[in-house]
N, C-alpha and C positions, 0 to 999 in steps of 0.2 A: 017521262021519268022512268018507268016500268019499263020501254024498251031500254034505255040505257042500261039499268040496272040487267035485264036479261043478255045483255051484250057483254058486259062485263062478267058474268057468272061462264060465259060461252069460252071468253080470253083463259080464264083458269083451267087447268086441269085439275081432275079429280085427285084426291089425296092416293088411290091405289094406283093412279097412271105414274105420278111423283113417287113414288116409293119404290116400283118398278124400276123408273129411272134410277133412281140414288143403288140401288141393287147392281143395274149392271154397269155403272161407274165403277161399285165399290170391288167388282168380279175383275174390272180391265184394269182397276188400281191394284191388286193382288197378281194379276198376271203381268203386270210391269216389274213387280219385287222380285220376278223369280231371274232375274238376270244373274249369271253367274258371276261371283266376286273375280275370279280370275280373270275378266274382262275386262272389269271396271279401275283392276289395279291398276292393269295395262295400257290402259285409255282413261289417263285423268280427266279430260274433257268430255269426255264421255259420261264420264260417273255426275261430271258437273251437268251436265243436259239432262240425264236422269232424276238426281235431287230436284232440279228446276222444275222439271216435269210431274214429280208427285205433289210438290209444293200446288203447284198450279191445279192439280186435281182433288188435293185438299180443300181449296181456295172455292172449286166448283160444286164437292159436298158438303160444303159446310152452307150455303146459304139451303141446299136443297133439303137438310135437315129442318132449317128452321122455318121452312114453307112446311112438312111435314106437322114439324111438333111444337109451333110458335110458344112455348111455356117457357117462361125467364128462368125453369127450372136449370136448361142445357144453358144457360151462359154462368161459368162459375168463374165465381170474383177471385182475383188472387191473395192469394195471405202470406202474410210477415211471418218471416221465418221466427220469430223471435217469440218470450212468454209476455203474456201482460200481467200485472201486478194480482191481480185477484189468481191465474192459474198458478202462479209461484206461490200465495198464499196458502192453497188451498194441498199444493204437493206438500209444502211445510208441516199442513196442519196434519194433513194424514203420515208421515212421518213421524212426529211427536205420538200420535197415537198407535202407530205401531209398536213404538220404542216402549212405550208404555204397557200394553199388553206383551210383550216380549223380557224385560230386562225382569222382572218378579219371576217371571219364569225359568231365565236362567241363572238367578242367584240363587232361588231352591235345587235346580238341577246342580250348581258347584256345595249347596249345603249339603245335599245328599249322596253328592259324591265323595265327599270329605267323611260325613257319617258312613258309607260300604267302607271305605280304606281304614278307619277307625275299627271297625269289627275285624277287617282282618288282621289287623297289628294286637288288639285284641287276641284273636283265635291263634297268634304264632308266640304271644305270650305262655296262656296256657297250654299250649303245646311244647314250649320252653321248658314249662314247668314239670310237665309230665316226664320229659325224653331226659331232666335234669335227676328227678326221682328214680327214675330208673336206670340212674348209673351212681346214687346216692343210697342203697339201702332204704331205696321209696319215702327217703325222707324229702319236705320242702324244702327250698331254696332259706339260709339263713346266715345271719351276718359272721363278720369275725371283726375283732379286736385288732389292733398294731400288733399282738403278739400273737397274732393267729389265732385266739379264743373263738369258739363261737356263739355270738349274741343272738340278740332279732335283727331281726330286717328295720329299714324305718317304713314305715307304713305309707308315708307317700314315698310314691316309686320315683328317682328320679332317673331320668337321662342319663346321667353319667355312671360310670362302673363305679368311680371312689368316690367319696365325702369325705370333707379334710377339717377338723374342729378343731375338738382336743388332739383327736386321733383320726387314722386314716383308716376307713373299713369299707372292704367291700358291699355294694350293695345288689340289684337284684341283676342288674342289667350284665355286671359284674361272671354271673355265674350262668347266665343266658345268653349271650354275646356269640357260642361256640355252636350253637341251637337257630339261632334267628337266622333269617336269610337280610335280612336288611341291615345288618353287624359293620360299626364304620368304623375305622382308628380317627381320631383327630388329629391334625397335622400339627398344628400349633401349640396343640401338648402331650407329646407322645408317649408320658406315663400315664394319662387321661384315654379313655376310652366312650363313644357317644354311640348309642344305640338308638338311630331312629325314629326304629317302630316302639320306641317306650313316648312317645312325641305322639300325641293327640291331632291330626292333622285339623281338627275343628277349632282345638286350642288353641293351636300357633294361625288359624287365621284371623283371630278373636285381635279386634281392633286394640288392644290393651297388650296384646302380649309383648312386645318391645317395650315397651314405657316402664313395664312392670320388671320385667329382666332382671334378676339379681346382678347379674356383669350385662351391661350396655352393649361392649362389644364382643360377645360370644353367645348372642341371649338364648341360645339352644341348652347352656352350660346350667347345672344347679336347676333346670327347672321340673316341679314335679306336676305331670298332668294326668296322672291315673291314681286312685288308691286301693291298699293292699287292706281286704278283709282284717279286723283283729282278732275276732274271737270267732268260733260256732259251737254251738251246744257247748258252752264251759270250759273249751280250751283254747288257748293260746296259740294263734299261728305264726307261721316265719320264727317258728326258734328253733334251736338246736334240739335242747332239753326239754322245751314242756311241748311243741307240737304233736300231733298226731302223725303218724304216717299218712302219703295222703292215700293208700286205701282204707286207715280209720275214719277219713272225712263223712259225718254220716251225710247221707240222702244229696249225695255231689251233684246232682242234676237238679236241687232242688237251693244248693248254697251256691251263691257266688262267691269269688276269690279276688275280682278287682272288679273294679269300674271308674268312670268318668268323676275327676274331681272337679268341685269348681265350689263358691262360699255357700250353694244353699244345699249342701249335700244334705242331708237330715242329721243332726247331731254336729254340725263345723261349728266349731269354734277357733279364734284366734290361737285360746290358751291351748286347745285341744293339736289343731292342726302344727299350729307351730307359730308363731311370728313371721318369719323370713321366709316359709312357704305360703303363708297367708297373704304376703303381701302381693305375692305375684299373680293370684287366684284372679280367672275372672269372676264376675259378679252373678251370673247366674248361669245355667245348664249349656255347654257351648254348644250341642245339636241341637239344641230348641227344646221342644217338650219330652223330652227322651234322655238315656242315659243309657252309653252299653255297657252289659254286663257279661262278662264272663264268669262261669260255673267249674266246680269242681272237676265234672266228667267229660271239660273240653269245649263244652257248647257255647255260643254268643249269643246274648238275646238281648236286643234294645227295650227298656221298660219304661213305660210314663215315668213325670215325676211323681206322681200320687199313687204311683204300684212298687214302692224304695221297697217295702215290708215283702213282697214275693219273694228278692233275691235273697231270702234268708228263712231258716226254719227258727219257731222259739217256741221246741218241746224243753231244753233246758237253757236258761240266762247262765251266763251269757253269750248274746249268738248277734254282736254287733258287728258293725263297720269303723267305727271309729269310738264309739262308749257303748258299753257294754248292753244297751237297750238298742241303740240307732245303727 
């Protein structure tokens, strides 16, 4: 038995004599590939003798590998091109979770985009206002009657140049329209004039704004999304008669002159705001916990809702926004 077995051990060659070998097969298989293609074109049968002959030396390293390295690791099974139920589950589930970490993300990046474009429609207001003063004898911007008188302003600002009641008067957009860079005519009613940037872009994406629309089909038409300051220190703004100039505005970097309407401004009421712009109002703050304001001396500064009392001084009542406290 011992001789057999020592007989057998004698038949094998050593693993480094096999490795040797499989070496300079693999060197005469590399020096067979280097046949020029332009040969091969030329001698189909030739190319076919070639193919056959590395097949066949494929054929001769391949068992020699696996005297080498007998491990079931080098025989790999083939696989289905296709998914199975658990890897499609499993892309799904990581899908939904990415959608999930992503879509919050980008609906604060479209709210805060809306809130930058908000300030600057803002800041080309009171720049409006400015560049209107100073071709006005520094007075504010302030209404007129059918006969050309001149009133207040209505203190929600709307969209359009006119408002048609009793009577037809110009209102803020009216006298800013020639100032703004975003100044539109409207096609569909060409005594009518729609000033954009008087359009809250947070407003108009407020799930309510079409439903609420005074006109259905125009709902840009009649709507007011900003309000005009009423009083500071004890006067009266947007009139003709009792305003101040606005270099009388005291401490203008300290008073705001508009800002974001919506029902929980401090001090809105129905009776106050009005009915028919009440109705339209969304229901609370449309950039979230903020409100921009614009200031006398030009400036835009977004303020919590529980900071309403900065954008106003009250060394004298009344120095409101819409009652003479709020």
């Amino acid at each position: 038995m011992l001789r057999l077995k020592e007989k057998l051990l004698r038949a094998r060659p050593p693993p480094h004599a096999i490795f040797i070998e499989v070496l300079k097969l693999g060197k005469t298989f590399l020096l067979n590939r280097e046949v020029s293609r332009e040969a091969l074109i030329k001698s189909p049968g030739r190319a076919k003798a070639f193919q056959n002959a590395n097949k066949s030396k494929g054929e001769i390293l391949k068992p020699a590998f696996n005297q080498c390295f007998p491990s079931p690791r080098w025989s790999v099974a083939r696989r289905s091109t296709g998914f199975t139920l658990i890897e499609l589950l499993v892309v799904i589930a990581i899908i939904a979770i990415l959608a999930g970490m992503l879509l919050p993300a980008l609906a604060k990046g479209k709210a805060k985009a809306a809130s930058v474009k908000c300030i600057s429609g803002v800041k080309q207001i009171m720049l409006g206002v400015t560049m209107f003063a100073s071709d006005n004898e520094d007075r504010l911007p302030y209404g007129l009657d059918v006969a050309g008188n001149p009133i207040s302003l209505d203190y929600n600002v709307n969209t359009s140049s006119l408002l048609i009641g009793v009577t037809a008067h110009p209102q803020l957009a009216y006298h800013l329209n020639r100032y703004l860079s975003e100044a539109k005519s409207m096609v569909t009613r060409p005594t009518w004039s729609l000033s954009p940037v008087m359009i809250c872009p947070a407003f108009k994406n407020n799930r309510l704004y079409a439903t609420r629309a005074p006109d259905t089909t125009e709902v840009d038409y009649l709507r007011s999304t900003y309000r005009l300051r009423r009083y500071v220190e004890g006067n009266t703004l947007w009139n003709f008669n009792s305003s101040p100039r606005l270099a009388g505005v005291p401490q203008p970097s300290l008073n705001g002159g508009i800002t974001d309407l919506d029902r929980t401004l401090p001090g809105s009421t129905s009776a106050i705001i009005g009915a028919a712009d009440w109705n339209q109002l969304p229901d609370g703050a449309v950039h979230g916990n903020v409100r921009n304001y614009g200031f006398f001396d030009g400036h835009v500064a977004p303020l919590g809702l529980t900071a309403h009392s900065q954008s106003m001084t009250t060394n004298t009542l009344p120095s409101g926004w819409v009652s003479p406290t709020q």
